[in-house]
C-alpha positions as CSV (number, residue, x, y, z in Angstrom):
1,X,-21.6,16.2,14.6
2,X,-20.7,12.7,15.4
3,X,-19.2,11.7,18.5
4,X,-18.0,8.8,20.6
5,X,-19.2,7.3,23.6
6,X,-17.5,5.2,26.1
7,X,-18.4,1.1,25.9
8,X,-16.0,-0.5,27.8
9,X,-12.5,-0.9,29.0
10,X,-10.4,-4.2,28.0
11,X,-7.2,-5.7,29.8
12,X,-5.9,-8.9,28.9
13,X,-2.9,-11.3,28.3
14,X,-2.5,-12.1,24.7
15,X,0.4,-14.5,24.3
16,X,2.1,-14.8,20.7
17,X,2.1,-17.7,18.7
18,X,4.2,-17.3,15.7
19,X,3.1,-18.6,12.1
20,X,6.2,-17.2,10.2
21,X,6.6,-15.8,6.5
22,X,3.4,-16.1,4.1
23,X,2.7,-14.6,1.0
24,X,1.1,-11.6,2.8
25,X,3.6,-10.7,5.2
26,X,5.1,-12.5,8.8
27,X,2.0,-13.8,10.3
28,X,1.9,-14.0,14.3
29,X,-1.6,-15.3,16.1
30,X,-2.3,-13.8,19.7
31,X,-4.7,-15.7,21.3
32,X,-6.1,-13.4,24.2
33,X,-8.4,-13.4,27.3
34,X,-8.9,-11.2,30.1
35,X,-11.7,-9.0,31.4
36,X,-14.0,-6.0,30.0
37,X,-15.5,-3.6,32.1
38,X,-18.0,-1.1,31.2
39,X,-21.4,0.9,31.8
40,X,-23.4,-1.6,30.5
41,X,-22.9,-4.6,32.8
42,X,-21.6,-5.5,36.5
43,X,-18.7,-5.8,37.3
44,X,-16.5,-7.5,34.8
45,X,-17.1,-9.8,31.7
46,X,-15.3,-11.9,30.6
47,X,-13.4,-11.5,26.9
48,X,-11.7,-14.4,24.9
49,X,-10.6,-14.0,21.0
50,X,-7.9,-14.5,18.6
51,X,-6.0,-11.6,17.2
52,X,-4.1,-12.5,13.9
53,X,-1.3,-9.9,12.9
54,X,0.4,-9.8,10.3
55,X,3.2,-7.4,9.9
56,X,4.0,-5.4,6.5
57,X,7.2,-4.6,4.8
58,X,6.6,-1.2,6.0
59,X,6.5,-2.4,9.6
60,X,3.0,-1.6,10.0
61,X,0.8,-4.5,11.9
62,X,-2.5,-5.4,10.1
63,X,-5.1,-6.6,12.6
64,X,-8.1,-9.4,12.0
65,X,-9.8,-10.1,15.3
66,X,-12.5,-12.2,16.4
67,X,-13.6,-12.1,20.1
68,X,-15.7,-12.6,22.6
69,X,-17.3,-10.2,25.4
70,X,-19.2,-11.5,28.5
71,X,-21.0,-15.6,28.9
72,X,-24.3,-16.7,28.2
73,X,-27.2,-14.4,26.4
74,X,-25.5,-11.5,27.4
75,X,-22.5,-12.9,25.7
76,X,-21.5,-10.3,22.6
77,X,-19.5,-11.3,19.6
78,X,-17.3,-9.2,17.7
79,X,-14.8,-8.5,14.7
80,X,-12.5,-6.1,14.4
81,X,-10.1,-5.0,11.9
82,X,-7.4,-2.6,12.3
83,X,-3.6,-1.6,12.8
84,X,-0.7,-1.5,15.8
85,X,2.1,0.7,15.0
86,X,5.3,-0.8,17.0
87,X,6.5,1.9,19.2
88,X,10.6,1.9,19.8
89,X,10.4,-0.9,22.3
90,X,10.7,-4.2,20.9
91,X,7.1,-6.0,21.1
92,X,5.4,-3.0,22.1
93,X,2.8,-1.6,20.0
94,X,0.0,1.3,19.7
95,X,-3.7,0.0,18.6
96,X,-6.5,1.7,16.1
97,X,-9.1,-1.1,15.8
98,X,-13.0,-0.8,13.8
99,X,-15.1,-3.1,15.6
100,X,-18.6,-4.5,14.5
101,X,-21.1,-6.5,17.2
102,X,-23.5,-9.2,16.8
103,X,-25.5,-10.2,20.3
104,X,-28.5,-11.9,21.2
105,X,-29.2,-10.0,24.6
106,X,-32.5,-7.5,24.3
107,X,-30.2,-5.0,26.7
108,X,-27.3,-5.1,24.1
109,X,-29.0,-5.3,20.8
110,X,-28.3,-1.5,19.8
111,X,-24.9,-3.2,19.0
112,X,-25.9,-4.8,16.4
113,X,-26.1,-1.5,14.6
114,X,-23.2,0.0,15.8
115,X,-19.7,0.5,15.0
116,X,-17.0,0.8,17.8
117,X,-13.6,2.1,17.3
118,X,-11.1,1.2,20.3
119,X,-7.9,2.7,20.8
120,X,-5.4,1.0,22.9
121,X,-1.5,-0.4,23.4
122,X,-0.1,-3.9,23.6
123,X,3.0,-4.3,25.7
124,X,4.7,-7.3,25.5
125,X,1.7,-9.9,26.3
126,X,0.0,-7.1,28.0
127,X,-3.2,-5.6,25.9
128,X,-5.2,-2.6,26.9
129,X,-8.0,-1.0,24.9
130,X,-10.4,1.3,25.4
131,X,-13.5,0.7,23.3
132,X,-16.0,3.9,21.9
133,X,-18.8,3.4,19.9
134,X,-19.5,5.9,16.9
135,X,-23.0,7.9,17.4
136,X,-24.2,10.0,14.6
């Protein structure tokens, strides 16, 4: 039976820069940054990315992320993909994310064959996600 286990804990600012109507929807870009914490490191890393929304007719958020967890060679990259369903407050959304690592460090290179799903909330500029990783 497959479970989840625990990676980390994200909280950042994500401030939204707006792109406007494109063929696919009302693009906004978040660029974020703030701090991961997590079983597998002290104290708190650092995490930097770009989160590129764009919304659907149906009001449904479509997520494309690229970040950036931690400095250095324990620095891990990764991409995620996902949805934010906008909850009755204006700017205020709930977060399903699939996430996919790539890393260099010896100590994190069992992400590089693993799949995260994070679950989380963004309110206002505020983000907070909790990160799991999928174990067959």
């Amino acid at each position: 039976m497959p479970t989840l286990e625990h990676f980390c804990t994200i909280k950042g600012t994500m401030p939204a820069q707006v792109i406007g109507q494109t063929p696919d929807g009302f693009r906004v870009d978040f660029p974020f940054e703030g701090t991961a914490t997590g079983p597998h490191w002290e104290g708190e890393a650092t995490v930097v990315g770009v989160d590129h929304a764009r919304v659907r007719k149906d009001g449904t958020v479509v997520l494309d992320i690229t970040g950036r967890i931690g400095e250095g060679r324990d620095t891990v990259f990764y991409k995620a993909n996902g949805i934010a369903l906008p909850t009755e407050t204006r700017g205020d959304a709930d977060r399903q994310e699939l996430l996919t690592f790539e890393t260099g460090s010896g100590s994190l290179a069992f992400l590089n064959r693993s799949i995260g799903v994070a679950f989380g909330e963004s309110r206002g500029p505020n983000l907070s996600l909790e990160v799991y990783l999928a174990k067959a």
